[in-house]
N, C-alpha and C positions, 0 to 999 in steps of 0.2 A: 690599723694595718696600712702603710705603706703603699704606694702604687709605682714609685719608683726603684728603678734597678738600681742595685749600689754599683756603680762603677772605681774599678781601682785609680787610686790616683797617680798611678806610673802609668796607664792608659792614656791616661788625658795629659801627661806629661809630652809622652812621645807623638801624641797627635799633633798637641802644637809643637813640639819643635821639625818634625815632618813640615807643618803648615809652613812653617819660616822658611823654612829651607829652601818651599818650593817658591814661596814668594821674593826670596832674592836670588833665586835662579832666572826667578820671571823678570825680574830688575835687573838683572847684569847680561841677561842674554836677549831683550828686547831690543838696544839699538841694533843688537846684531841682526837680528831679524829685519829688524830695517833697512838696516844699510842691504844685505841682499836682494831684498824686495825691491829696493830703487835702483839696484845692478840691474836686474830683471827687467825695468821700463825703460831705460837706458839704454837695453840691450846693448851690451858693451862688447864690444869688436872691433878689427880695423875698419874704419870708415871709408877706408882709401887702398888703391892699390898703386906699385909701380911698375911702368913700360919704360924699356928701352928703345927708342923709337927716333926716327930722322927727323928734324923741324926742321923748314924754312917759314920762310917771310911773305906774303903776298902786299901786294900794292891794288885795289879795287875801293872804287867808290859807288858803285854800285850797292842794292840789298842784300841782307845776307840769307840763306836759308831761312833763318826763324823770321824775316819779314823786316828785320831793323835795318837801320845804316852802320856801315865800317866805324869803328871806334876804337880806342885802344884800349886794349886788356879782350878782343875778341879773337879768336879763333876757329881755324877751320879744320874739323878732325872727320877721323874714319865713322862711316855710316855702325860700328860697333857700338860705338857711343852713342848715347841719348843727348839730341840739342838742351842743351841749358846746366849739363855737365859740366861743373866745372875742375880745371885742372892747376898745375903747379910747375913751370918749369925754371930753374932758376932761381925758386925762391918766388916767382912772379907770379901772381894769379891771371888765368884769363878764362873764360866763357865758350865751351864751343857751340857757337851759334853760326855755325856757319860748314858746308859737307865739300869734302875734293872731290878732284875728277874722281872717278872707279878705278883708274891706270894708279895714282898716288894714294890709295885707300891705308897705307901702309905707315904714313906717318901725319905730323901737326904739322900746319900752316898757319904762323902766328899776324898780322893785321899791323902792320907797322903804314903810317903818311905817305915816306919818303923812298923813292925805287931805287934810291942808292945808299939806303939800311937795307933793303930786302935784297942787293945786289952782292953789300959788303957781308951779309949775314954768311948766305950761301946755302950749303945745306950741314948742320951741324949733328952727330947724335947725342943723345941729351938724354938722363933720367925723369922722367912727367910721373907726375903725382899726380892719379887719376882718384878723384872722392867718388864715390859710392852716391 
């Protein structure tokens, strides 16, 4: 006597090919899974926003808010912003390390040497690429 079940063999037909199936479903839709999973840590969003907003120039050798000395590519923006922010205007990167009066809260003050760039500058309005 027997201890085993007779099983059909159109059962065990369709089991494996069920198994295949599911095993290149698990093959062709795993990178997929990936690739969204590292969307996800990425956290993929604009990094950046843009203001329309007035620049001029200042001329100071003096510290700046964050504690450093004037340098090029620094900036001095609205207390909205967090120092060490950085921005875009022109295509140009600069750092805002540096805060305006409260009266000028309303636009950037870019950190140029010479008082006559920040003379000939003037006050320009300009699209800034504010990063995130």
């Amino acid at each position: 006597m027997s201890r085993f079940i007779p099983i059909k063999k159109e059962i065990i037909i369709g089991v494996l090919i069920g198994l295949a199936i599911l095993f290149i479903l698990f093959i062709l839709l795993l990178p997929c899974a990936v690739y969204f999973y590292q969307a996800e840590e990425r956290d993929i969003k604009p990094q950046y926003s843009f203001i329309i907003a007035k620049v001029t120039n200042y001329v100071l050798t003096d510290a700046m808010a964050n504690g450093k000395q004037t340098h090029s590519g620094a900036a001095a923006c609205s207390r909205a912003i967090p120092l060490e922010t950085k921005i875009e205007i022109d295509g140009r990167p600069y750092t805002c390390e540096d805060r305006l009066s409260k009266q000028y809260d309303d636009r950037f003050d870019l950190w140029t040497p010479k008082y006559e760039d920040a003379i000939n500058w003037g006050i320009q309005e300009k699209l800034v690429k504010v990063y995130d």
